[in-house]
N, C-alpha and C positions, 0 to 999 in steps of 0.2 A: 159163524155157525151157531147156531141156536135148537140142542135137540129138548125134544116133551115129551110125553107121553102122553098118548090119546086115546081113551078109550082100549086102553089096554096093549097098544102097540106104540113102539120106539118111531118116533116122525121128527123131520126138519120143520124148522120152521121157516117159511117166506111169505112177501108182501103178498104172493097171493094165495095162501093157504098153507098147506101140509101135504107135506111128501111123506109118502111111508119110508124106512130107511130099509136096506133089505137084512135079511135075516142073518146073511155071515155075517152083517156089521154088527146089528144088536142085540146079538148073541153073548158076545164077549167085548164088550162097547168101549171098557177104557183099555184094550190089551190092544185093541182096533182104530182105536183116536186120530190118529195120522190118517192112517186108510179113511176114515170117515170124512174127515176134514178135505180130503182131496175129491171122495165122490159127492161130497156135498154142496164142492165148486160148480159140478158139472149137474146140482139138482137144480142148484138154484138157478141157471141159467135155462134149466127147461121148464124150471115151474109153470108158467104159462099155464100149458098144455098138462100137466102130471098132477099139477096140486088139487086138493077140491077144497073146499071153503070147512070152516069147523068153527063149533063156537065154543070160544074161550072159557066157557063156566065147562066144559068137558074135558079141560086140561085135568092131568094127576100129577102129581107130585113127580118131577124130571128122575128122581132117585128115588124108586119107591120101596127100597128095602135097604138099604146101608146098615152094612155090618156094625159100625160106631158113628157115635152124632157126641162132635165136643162142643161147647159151650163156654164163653167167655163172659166172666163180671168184670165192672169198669173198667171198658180198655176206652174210654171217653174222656178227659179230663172233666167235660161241664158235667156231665152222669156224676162223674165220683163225689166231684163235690155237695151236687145236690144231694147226695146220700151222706154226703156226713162223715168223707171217708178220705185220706190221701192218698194220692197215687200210689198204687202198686210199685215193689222193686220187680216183680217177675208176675208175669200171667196169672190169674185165679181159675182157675179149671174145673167144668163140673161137667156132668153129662145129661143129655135131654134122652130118653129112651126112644127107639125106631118106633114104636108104633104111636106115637105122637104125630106123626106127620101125616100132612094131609095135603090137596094140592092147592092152586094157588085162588079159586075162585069156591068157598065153599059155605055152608054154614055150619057154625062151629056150636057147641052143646059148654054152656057156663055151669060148672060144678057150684054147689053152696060155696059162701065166701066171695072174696074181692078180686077180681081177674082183671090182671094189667095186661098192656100193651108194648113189646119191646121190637122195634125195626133193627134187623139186621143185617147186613152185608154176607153172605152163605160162601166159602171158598170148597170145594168139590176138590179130593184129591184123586190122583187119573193115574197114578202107581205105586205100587211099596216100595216106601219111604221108612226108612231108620237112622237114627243124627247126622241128616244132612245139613250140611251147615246155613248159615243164614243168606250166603251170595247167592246159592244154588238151588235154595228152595222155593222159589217160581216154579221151578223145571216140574218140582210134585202135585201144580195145582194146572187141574184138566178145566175147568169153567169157575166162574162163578155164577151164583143165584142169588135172589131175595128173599130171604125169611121175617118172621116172625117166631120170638119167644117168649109167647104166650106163657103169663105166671099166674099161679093163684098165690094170694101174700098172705093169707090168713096162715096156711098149713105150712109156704117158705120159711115165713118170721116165725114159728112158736117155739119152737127148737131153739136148743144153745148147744151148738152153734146151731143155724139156719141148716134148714133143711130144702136145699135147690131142686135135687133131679126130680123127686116123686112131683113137689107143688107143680112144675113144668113139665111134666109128662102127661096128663089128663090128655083123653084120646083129640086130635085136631091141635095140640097145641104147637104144635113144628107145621106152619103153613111155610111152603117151600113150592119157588117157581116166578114167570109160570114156565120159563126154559134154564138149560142149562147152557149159559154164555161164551161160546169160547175166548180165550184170551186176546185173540187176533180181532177178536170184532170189538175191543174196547179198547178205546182213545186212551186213558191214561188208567190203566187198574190200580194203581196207588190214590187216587186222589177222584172219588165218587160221589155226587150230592145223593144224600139221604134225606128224605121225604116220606114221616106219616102224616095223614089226615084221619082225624076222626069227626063222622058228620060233615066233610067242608072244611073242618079246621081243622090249622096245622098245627102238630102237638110235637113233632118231633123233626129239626132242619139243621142238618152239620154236614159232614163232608169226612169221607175216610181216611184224606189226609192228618185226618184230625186223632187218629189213634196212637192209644201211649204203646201199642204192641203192633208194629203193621203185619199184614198175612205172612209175611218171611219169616219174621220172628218166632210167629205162633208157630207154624208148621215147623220149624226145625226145634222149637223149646217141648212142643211135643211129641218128636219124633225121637227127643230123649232119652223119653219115657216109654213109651210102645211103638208098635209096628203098625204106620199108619197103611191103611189098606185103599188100594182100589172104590171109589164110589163113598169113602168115609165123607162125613161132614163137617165141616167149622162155623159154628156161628161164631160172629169176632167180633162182638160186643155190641151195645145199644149205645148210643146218645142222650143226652139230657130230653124229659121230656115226658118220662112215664108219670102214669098216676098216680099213683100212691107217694109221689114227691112233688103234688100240688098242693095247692094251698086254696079253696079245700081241695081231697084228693078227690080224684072221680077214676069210676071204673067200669068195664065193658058193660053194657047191659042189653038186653036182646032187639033193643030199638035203633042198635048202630050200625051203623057201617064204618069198616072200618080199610084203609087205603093206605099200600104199605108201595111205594116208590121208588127205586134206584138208577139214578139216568143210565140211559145206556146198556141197561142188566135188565130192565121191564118193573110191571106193576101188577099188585094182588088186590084183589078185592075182596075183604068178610064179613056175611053179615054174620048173628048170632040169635040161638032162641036160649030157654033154660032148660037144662039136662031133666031127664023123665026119671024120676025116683024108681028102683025095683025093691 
């Protein structure tokens, strides 16, 4: 099952279009999941007939308003290193604010300063959750998604310590989608190839097996701490690959495109201009 948001209403996705879903489902969408999951058996087999064609650059953001967006530094081993850093004993946790998000096909506005590129693995939580343990916490994640945690490094790095959320918050910088994946439609949700391209080229290729926190962990090391909610978001860290840990570094500039990949979960595409001074 794969739901989006299109033009401002909740639809399935299928090979031949977009189903609307009906309103008592996405109404209360994760309270409803089941129920979805079962009418969305019997969409996809009428799609034929029901679906109508839509284009992709009109997808929004699958969760377009989540109460909380968490965020994860080096949960990569080749990331950490390339930063200059050793593994984590526990999660590094920041927050990306809601209105950073944006959907998955858009053009994004570059603030002054050096704006990197971070692919990420998105885990969608689908009910409230408080220190559930590690076996059990699958059970709190309703889909996954594909993001982007778009940084500006100028304003992250000048601080001591760093200063995370504001530098990734600029408006577009959470590109999320272009659906939300349920768990049944993917072969193995531990072990995912991750795939950026920028221009053609590939800057960023690892696999989410490859994480020093897998999604279990995160969600129950955060559910510690607060009460994860319905629709909440996890980005669960980047791979080796960003810019600012090139040699030389390079960073977004309004000439790119940029192609953000996760098998199985779908693909984002953005371009970018430079933000309008007021």
């Amino acid at each position: 099952m794969r739901i989006a948001q299109l033009e401002g209403r909740t639809v399935l996705l299928t090979a031949e279009g977009a189903v609307d879903v009906p309103a008592e489902l996405s109404t209360d969408l994760y309270a409803r999941w089941d129920d979805l999951r079962t009418w969305s058996a019997t969409a996809t087999a009428a799609a034929a007939t029901q679906a109508r064609p839509y284009d992709p650059a009109a997808l929004q953001s699958p969760v377009p308003a989540p109460r909380q967006v968490f965020a994860v530094a080096l949960n990569y081993r080749p990331h950490t290193a390339e930063a200059g850093y050793e593994d984590p004993e526990q999660p590094l946790v920041f927050t990306k604010f809601p209105t950073c998000l944006t959907g998955p096909r858009t053009v994004i506005e570059l603030p002054p300063g050096n704006v990197d590129w971070e692919l990420e693995l998105v885990a969608v939580i689908g009910r409230e959750t408080r220190h559930v343990p590690v076996e059990k916490a699958w059970d709190s994640v309703a889909a996954l998604t594909v993001g982007q945690d778009l940084s500006e490094r100028v304003a992250q790095l000048a601080g001591r310590p760093a200063q995370f959320s504001l530098a990734k918050s600029h408006p577009g910088f959470g590109p999320v989608g272009p659906a939300l994946v349920s768990l049944d439609e993917i072969e193995d949700r531990d072990d995912l190839e991750l795939i950026c391209e920028l221009n053609g080229e590939v800057v960023q290729h690892d696999r989410t097996s490859g994480m020093i926190f897998p999604i279990p962990r995160l969600v129950s090391y955060l559910s510690a701490f607060c009460t994860l909610l319905p629709g909440d978001l996890i980005f669960t860290g980047t791979p080796a690959g960003v810019g600012n840990r090139r040699t030389p570094r390079r960073f977004l500039t309004p000439d790119d495109e940029l192609v953000s990949r996760i098998t199985g979960v779908g693909e984002m595409r953005h371009h970018f201009r430079r933000a309008t001074t007021r």
